[in-house]
KOLDOFI-822962 format. One record per residue (C-alpha): residue number from 1; residue in three letters; x, y, z. Coordinates in Angstrom, 1 decimal. Example, Ala and Ser with C-alpha at 12.3 -4.5 7.8 and 13.67 -1.06 7.14 Angstrom:
BEGIN
{n: 1, res: ALA, x: 12.3, y: -4.5, z: 7.8}
{n: 2, res: SER, x: 13.7, y: -1.1, z: 7.1}
This chain:
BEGIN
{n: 1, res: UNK, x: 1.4, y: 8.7, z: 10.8}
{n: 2, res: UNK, x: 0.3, y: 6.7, z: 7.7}
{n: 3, res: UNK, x: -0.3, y: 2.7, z: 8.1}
{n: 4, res: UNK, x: -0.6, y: -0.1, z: 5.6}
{n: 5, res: UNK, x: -3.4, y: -2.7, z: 6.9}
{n: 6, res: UNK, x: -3.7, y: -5.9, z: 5.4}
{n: 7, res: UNK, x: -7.3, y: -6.7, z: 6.8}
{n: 8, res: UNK, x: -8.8, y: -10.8, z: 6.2}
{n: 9, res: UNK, x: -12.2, y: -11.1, z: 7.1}
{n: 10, res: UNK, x: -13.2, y: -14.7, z: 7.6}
{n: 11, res: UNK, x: -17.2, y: -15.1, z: 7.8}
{n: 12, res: UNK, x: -18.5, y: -18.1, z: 10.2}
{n: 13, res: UNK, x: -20.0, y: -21.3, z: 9.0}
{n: 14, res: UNK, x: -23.4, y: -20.9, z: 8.9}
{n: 15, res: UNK, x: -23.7, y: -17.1, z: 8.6}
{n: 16, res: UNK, x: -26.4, y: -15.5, z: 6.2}
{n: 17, res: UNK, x: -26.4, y: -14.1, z: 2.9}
{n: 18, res: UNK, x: -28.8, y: -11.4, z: 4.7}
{n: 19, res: UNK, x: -26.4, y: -10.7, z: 7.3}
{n: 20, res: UNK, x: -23.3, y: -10.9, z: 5.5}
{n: 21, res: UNK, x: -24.7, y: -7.8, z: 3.2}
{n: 22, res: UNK, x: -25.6, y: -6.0, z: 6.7}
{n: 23, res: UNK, x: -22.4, y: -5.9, z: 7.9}
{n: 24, res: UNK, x: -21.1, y: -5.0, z: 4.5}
{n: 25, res: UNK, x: -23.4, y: -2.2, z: 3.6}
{n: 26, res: UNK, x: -22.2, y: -1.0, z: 7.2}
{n: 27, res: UNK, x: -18.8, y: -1.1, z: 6.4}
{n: 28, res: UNK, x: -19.1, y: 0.4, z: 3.1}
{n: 29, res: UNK, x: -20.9, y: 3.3, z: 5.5}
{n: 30, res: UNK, x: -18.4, y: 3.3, z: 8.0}
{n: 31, res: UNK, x: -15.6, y: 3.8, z: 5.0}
{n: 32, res: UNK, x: -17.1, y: 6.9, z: 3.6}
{n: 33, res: UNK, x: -16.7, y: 7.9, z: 7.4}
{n: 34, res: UNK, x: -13.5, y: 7.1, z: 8.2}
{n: 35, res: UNK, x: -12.1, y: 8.8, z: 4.6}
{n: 36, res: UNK, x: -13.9, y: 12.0, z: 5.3}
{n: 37, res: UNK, x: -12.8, y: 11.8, z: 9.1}
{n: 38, res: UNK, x: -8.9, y: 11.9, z: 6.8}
{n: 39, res: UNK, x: -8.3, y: 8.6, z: 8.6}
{n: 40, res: UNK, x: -8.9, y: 6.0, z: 5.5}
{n: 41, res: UNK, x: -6.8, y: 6.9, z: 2.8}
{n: 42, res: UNK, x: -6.5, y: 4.1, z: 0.2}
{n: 43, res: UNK, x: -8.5, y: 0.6, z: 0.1}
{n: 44, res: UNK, x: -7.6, y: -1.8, z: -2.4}
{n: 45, res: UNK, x: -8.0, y: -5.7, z: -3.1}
{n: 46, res: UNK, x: -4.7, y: -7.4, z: -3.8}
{n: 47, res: UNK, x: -5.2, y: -11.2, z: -5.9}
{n: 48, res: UNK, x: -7.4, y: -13.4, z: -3.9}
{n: 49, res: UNK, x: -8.3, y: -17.0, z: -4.1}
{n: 50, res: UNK, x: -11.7, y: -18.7, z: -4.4}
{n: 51, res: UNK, x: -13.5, y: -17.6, z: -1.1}
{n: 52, res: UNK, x: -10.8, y: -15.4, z: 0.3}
{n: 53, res: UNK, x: -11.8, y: -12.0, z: 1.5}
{n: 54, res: UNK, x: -8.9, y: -10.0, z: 2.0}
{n: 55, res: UNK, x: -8.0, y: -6.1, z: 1.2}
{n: 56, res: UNK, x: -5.4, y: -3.9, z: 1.9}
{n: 57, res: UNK, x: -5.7, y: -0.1, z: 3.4}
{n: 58, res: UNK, x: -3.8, y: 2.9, z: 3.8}
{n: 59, res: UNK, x: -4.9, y: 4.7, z: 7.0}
{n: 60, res: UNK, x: -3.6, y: 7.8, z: 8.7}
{n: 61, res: UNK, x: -3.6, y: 8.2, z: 12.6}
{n: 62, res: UNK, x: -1.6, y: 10.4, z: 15.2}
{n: 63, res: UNK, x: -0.4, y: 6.6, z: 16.9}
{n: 64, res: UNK, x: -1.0, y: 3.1, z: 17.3}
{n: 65, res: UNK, x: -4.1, y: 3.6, z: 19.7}
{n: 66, res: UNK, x: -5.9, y: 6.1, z: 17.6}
{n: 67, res: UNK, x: -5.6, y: 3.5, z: 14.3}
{n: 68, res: UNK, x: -7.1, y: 0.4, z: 16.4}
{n: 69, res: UNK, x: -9.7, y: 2.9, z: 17.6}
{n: 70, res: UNK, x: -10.4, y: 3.3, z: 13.9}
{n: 71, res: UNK, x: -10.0, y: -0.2, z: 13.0}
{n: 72, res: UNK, x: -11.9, y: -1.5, z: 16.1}
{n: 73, res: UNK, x: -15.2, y: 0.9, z: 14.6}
{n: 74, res: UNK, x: -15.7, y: -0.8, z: 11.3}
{n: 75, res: UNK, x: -18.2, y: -3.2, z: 11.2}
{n: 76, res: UNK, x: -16.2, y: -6.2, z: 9.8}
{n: 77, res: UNK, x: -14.0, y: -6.0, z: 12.6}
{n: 78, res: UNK, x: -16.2, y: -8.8, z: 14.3}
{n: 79, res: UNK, x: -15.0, y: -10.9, z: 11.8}
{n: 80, res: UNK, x: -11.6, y: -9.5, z: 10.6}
{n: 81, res: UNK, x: -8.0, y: -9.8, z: 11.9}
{n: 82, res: UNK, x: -6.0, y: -6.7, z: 10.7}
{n: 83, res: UNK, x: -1.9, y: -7.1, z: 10.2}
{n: 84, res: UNK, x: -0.7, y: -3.7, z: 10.9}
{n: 85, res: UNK, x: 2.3, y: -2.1, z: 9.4}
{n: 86, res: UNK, x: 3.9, y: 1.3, z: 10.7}
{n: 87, res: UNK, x: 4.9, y: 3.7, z: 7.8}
{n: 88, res: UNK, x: 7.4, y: 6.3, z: 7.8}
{n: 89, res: UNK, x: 8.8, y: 8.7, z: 5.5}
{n: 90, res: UNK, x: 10.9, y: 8.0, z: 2.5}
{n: 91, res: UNK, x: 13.4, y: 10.8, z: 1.0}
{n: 92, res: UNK, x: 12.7, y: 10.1, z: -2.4}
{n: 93, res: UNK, x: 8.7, y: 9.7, z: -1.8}
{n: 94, res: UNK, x: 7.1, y: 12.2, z: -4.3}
{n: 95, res: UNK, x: 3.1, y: 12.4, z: -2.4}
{n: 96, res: UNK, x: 1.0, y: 12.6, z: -5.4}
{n: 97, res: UNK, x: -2.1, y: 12.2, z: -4.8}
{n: 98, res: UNK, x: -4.6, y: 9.1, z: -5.4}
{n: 99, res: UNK, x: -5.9, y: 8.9, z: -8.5}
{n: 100, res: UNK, x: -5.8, y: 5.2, z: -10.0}
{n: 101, res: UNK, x: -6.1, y: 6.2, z: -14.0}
{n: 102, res: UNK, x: -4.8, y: 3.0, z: -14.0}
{n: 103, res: UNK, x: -3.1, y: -0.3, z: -12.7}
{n: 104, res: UNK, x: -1.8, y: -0.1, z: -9.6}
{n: 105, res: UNK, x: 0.9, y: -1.9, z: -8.3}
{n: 106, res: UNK, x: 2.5, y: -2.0, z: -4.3}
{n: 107, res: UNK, x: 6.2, y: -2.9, z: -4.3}
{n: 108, res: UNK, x: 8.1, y: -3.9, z: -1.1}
{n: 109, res: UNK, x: 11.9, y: -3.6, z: -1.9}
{n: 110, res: UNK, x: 14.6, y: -4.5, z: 0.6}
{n: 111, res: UNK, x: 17.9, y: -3.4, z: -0.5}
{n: 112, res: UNK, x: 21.4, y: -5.4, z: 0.8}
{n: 113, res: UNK, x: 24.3, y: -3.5, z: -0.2}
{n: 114, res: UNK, x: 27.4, y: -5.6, z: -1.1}
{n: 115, res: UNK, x: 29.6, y: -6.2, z: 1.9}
{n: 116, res: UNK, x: 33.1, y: -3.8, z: 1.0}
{n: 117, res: UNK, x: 31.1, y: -1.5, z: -1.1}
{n: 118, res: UNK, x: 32.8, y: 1.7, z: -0.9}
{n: 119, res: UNK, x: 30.7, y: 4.5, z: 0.5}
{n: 120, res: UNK, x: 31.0, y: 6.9, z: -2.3}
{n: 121, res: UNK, x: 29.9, y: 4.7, z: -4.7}
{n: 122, res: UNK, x: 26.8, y: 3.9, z: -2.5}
{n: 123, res: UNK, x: 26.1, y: 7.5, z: -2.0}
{n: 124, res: UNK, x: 26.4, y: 7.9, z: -5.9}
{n: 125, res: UNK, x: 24.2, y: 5.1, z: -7.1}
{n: 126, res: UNK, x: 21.4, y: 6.5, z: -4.1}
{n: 127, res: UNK, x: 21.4, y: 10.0, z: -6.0}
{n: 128, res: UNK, x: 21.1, y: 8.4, z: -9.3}
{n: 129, res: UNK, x: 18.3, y: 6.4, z: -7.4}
{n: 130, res: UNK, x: 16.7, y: 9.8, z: -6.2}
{n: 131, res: UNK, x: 16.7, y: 10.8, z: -9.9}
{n: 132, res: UNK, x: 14.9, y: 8.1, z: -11.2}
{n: 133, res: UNK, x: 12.3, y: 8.2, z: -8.5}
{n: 134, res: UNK, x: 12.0, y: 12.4, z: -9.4}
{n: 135, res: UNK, x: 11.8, y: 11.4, z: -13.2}
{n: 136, res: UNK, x: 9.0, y: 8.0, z: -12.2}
{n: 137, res: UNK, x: 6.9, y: 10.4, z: -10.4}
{n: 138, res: UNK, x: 7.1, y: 13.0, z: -13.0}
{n: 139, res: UNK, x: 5.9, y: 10.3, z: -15.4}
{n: 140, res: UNK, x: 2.8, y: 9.5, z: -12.8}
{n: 141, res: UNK, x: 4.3, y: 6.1, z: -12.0}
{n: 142, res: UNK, x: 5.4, y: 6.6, z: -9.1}
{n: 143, res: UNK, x: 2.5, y: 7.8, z: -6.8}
{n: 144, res: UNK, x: 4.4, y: 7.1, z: -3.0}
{n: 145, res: UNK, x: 7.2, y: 5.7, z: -1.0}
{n: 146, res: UNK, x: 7.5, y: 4.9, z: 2.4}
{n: 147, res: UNK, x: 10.7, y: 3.4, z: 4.6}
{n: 148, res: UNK, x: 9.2, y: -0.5, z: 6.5}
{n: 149, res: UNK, x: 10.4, y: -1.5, z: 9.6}
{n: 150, res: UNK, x: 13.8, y: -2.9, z: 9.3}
{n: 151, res: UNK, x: 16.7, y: -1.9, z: 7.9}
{n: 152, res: UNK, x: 16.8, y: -1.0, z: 3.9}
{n: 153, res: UNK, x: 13.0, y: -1.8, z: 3.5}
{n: 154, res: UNK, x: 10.9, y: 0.3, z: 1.5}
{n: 155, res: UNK, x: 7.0, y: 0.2, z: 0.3}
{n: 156, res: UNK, x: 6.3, y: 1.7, z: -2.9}
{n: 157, res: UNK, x: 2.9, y: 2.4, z: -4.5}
{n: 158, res: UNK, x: 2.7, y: 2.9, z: -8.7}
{n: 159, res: UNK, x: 0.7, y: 3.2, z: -11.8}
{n: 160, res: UNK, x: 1.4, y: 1.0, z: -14.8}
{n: 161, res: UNK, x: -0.2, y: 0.0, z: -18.0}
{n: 162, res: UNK, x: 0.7, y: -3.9, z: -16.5}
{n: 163, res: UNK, x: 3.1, y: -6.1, z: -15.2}
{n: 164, res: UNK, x: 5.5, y: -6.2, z: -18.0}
{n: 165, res: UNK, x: 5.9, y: -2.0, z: -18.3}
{n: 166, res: UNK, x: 5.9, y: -2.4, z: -13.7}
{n: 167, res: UNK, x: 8.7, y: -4.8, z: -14.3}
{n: 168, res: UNK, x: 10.6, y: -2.6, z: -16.9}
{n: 169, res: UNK, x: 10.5, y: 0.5, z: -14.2}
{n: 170, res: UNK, x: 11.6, y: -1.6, z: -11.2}
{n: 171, res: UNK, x: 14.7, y: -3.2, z: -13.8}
{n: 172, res: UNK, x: 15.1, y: 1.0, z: -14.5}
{n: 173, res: UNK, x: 16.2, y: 1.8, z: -10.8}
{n: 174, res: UNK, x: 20.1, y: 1.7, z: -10.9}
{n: 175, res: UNK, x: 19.6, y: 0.4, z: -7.1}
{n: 176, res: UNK, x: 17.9, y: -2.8, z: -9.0}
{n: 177, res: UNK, x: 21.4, y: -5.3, z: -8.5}
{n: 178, res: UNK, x: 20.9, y: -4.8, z: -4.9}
{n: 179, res: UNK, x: 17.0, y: -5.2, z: -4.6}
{n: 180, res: UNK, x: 14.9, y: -7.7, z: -3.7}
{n: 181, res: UNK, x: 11.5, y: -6.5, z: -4.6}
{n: 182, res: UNK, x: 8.2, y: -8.4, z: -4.4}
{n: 183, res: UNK, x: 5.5, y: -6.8, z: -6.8}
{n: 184, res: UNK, x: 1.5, y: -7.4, z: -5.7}
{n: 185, res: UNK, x: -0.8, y: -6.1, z: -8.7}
{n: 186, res: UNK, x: -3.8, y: -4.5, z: -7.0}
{n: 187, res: UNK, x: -7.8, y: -4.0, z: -8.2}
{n: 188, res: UNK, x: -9.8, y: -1.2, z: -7.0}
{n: 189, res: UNK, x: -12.1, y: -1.8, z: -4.1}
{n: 190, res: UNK, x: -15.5, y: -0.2, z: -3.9}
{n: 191, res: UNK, x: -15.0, y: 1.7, z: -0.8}
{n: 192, res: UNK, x: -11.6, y: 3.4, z: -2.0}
{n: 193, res: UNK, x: -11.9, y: 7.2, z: -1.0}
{n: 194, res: UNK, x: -9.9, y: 7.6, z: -4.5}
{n: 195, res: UNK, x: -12.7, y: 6.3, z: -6.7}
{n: 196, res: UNK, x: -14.9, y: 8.5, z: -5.4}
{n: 197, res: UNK, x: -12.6, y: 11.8, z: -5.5}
């Protein structure tokens, strides 16, 4: 089962610069671990503010216990709280594998389909959606999908040259009048098992 972590780490007052990049250099340790273990899968930074220390991973565990063993290992935990998201599998998600070439974007869409709209026309516009995903991924833009909790909730990981070409593909998707989508643009963090492949 794959999981999306949104981890904040929040130093104390008072802590050193000395013991700050102990417990980092551990981490950074315990990362290389946990990717070769096939438990860490992605690691990236989403915008922060002045101060903030925040990233988001993609892990891979056989349940909910196994992950917060994971989680619980990493040195940081001492001064991280980890949000934790359950991901399952998306018909239209395409698995390619990591490989940031460049930007890289996560997409959370939640789709509300018109009250009265008549099923064949939903089932149409869904295949067309299936389409454009298959032609996305082709393109490398698409890189994975994954269903969120809650009903018509999707994540979606994807390469683009930058927001305006990310915003072009999400206006592409002929489920797009129905879709609420938030886009977060995403930087590379040093520990991401894909920067090292």
């Amino acid at each position: 089962m794959e999981y999306l972590v949104i981890m904040t780490t929040h130093v104390p007052a008072g802590t050193s610069e000395e013991a700050v990049e102990a417990v980092r250099t551990r981490e950074a340790a315990r990362s290389l671990e946990l990717a070769a273990q096939g438990h860490l899968l992605r690691l990236w930074r989403p915008p922060l503010r002045p101060g903030e220390w925040r990233s988001l991973g993609l892990f891979a565990a056989a349940g909910d216990d196994q992950l917060e063993e994971v989680l619980a290992s990493m040195p940081l935990r001492v001064w991280r709280t980890d949000e934790v998201t359950p991901l399952s599998l998306h018909p239209n998600d395409p698995a390619l594998p990591a490989g940031p070439a460049g930007p890289e974007f996560l997409t959370v869409f939640a789709i509300a389909i018109p009250e009265g709209t008549p099923g064949q026309a939903v089932a149409d516009i869904e295949a067309r959606e299936a389409e454009r995903a298959n032609e996305l991924a082709g393109q490398g833009h698409l890189l994975r999908l994954w269903m969120l909790p809650g009903h018509g909730r999707a994540l979606g990981l994807w390469q683009a040259s930058g927001p305006a070409e990310m915003q072009a593909m999400l206006r592409s998707l002929p489920l797009d009048p129905w879709m609420t989508v938030q886009t977060t643009p995403l930087t590379r963090h040093p520990s991401d098992p894909a920067s090292r492949s």
